[in-house]
VMD Tcl script that builds the backbone (N, CA, C; Angstrom):
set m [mol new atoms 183]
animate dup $m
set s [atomselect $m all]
$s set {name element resname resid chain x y z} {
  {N N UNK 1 A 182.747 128.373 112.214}
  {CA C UNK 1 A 182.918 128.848 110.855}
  {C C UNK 1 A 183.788 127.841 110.115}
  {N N UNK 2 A 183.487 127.469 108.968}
  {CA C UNK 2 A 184.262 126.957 108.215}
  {C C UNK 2 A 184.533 127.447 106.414}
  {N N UNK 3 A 185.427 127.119 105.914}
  {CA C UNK 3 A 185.706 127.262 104.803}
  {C C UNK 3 A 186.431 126.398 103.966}
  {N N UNK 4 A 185.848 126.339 102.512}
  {CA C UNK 4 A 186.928 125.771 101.394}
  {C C UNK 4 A 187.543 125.930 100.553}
  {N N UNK 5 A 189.117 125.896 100.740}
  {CA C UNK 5 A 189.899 126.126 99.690}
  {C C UNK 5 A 190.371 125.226 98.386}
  {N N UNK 6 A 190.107 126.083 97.045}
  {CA C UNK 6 A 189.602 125.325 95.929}
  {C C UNK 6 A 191.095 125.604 95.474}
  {N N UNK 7 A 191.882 124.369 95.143}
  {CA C UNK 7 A 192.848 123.968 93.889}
  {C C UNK 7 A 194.290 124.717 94.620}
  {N N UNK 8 A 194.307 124.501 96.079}
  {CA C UNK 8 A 195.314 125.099 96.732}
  {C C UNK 8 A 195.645 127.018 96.285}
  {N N UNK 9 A 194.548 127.191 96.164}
  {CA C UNK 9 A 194.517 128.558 95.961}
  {C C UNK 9 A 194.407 129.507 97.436}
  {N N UNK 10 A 195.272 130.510 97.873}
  {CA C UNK 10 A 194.463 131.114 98.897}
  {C C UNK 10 A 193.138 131.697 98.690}
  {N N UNK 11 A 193.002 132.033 99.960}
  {CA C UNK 11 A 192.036 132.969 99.484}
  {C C UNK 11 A 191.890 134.061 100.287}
  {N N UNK 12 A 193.204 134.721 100.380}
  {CA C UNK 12 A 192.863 136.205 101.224}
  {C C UNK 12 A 193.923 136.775 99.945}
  {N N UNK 13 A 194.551 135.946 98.948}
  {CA C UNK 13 A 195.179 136.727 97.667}
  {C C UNK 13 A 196.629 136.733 98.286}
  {N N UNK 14 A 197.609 137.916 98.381}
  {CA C UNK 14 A 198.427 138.071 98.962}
  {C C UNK 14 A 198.821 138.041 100.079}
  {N N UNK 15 A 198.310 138.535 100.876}
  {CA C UNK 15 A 197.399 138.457 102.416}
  {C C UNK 15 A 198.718 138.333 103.408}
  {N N UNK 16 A 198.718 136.346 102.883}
  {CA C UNK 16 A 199.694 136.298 103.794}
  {C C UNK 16 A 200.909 135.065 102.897}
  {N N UNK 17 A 201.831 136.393 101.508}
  {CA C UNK 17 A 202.612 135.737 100.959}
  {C C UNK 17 A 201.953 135.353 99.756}
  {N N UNK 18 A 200.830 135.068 99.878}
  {CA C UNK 18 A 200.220 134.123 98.612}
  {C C UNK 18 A 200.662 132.094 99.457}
  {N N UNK 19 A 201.174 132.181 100.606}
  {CA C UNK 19 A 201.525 131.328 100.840}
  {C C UNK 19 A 199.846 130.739 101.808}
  {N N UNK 20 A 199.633 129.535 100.965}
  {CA C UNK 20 A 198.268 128.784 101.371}
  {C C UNK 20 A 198.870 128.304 102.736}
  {N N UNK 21 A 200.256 127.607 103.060}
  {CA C UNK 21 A 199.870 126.911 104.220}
  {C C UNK 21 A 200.168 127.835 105.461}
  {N N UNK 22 A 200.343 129.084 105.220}
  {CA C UNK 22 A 200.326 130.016 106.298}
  {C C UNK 22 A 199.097 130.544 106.541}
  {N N UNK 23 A 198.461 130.634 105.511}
  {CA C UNK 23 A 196.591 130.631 105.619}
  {C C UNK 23 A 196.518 130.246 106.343}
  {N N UNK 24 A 196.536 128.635 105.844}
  {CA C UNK 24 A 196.050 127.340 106.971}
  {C C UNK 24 A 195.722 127.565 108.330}
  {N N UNK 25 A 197.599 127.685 108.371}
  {CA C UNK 25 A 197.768 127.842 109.722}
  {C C UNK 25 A 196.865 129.207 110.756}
  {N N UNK 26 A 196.757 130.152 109.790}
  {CA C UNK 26 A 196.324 131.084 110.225}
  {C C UNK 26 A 194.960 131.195 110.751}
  {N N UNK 27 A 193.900 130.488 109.883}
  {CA C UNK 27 A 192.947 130.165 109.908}
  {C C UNK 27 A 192.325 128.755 110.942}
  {N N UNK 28 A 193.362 128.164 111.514}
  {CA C UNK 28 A 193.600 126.748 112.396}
  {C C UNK 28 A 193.645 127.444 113.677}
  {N N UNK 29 A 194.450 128.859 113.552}
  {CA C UNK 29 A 194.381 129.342 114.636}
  {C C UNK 29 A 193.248 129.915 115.387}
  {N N UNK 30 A 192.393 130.717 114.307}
  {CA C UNK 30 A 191.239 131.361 114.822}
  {C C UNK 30 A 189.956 130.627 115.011}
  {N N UNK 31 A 190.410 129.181 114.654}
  {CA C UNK 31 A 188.900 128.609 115.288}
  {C C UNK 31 A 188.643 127.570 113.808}
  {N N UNK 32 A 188.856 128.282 112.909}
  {CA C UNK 32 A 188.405 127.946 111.280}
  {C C UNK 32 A 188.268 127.107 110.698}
  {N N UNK 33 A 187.477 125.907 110.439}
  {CA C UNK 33 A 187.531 124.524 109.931}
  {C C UNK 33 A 187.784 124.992 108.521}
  {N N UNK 34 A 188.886 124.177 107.455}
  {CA C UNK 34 A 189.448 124.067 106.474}
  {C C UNK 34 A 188.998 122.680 106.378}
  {N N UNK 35 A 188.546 122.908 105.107}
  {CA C UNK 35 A 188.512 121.602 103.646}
  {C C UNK 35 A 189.486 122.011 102.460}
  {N N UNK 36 A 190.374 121.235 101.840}
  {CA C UNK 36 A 190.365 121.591 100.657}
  {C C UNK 36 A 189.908 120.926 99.822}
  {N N UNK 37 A 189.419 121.439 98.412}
  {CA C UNK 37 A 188.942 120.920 97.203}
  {C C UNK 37 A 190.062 120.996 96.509}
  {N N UNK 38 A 190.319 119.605 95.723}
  {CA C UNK 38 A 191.054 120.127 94.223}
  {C C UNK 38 A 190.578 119.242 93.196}
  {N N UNK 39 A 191.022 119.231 92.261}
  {CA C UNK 39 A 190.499 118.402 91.232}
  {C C UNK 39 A 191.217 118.704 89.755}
  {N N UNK 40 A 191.673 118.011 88.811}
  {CA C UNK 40 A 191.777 117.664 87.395}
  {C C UNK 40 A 193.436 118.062 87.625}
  {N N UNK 41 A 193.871 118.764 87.240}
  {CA C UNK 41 A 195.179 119.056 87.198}
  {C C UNK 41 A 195.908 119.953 88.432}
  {N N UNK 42 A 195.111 120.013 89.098}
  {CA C UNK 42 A 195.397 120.678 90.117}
  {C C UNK 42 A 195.824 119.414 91.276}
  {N N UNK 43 A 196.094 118.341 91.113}
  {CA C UNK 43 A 195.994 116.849 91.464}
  {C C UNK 43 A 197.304 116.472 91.020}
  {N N UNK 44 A 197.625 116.511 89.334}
  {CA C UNK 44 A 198.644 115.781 88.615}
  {C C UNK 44 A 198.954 116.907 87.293}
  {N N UNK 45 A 200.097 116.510 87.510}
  {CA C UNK 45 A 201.094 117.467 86.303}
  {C C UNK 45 A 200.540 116.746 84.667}
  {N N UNK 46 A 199.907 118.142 84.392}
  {CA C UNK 46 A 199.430 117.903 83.529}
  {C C UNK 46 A 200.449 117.448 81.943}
  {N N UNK 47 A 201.496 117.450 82.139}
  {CA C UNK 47 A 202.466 116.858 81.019}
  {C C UNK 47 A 202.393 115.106 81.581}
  {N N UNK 48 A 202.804 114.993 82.734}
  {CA C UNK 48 A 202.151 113.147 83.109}
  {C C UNK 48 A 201.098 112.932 82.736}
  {N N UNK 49 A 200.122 113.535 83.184}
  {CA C UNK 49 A 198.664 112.870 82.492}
  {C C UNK 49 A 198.363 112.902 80.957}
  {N N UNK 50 A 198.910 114.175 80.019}
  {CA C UNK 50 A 198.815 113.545 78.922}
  {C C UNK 50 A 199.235 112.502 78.240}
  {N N UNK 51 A 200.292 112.525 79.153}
  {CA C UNK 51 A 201.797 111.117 78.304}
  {C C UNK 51 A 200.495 109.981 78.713}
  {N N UNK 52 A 200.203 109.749 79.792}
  {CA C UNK 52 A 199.030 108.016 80.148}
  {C C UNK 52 A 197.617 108.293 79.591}
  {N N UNK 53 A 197.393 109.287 79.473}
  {CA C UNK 53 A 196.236 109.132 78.753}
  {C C UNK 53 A 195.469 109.598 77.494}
  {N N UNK 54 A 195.268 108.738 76.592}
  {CA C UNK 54 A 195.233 109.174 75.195}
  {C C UNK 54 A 193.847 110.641 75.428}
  {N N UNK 55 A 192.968 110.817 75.845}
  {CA C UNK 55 A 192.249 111.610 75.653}
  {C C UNK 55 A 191.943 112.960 76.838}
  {N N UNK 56 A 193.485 113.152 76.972}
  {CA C UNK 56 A 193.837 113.896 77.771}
  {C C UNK 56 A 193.772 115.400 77.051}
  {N N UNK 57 A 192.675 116.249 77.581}
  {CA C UNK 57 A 192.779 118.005 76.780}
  {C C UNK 57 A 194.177 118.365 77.447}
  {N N UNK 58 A 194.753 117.995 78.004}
  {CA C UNK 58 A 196.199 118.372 78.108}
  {C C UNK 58 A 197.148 117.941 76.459}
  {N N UNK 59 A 196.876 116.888 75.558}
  {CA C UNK 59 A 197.584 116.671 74.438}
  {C C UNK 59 A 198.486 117.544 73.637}
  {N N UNK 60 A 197.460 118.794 73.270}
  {CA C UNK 60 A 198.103 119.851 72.359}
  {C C UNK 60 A 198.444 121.207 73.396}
  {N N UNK 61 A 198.454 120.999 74.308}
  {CA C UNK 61 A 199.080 122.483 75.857}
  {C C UNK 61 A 200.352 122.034 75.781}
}
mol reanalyze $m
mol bondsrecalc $m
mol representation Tube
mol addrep $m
């Protein structure tokens, strides 16, 4: 079995804390192949990326 977690989000919710790397772990234990996905700001603080880049939809947030 495997699964992917998108934008360091859990995904059992509260479960265990809301804390993802106890997921992890949790899920490492039972066998569980983990990927994570992230992407756009979930990567970089979106106040840095507007400051470097002029056409950042972060500008006016």
């Amino acid at each position: 079995m495997s699964v992917i977690i998108e934008a360091e989000s859990p995904l059992f919710g509260g479960y265990f804390g809301n804390d993802v790397v106890t997921e992890l772990s949790e899920l490492h234990t039972l066998g569980v192949a983990v990927a994570l996905l992230s992407h756009g700001a979930d990567l970089r603080g979106p106040g840095l990326y507007a400051s470097h880049v002029p056409a950042s939809p972060f500008k006016d947030a």
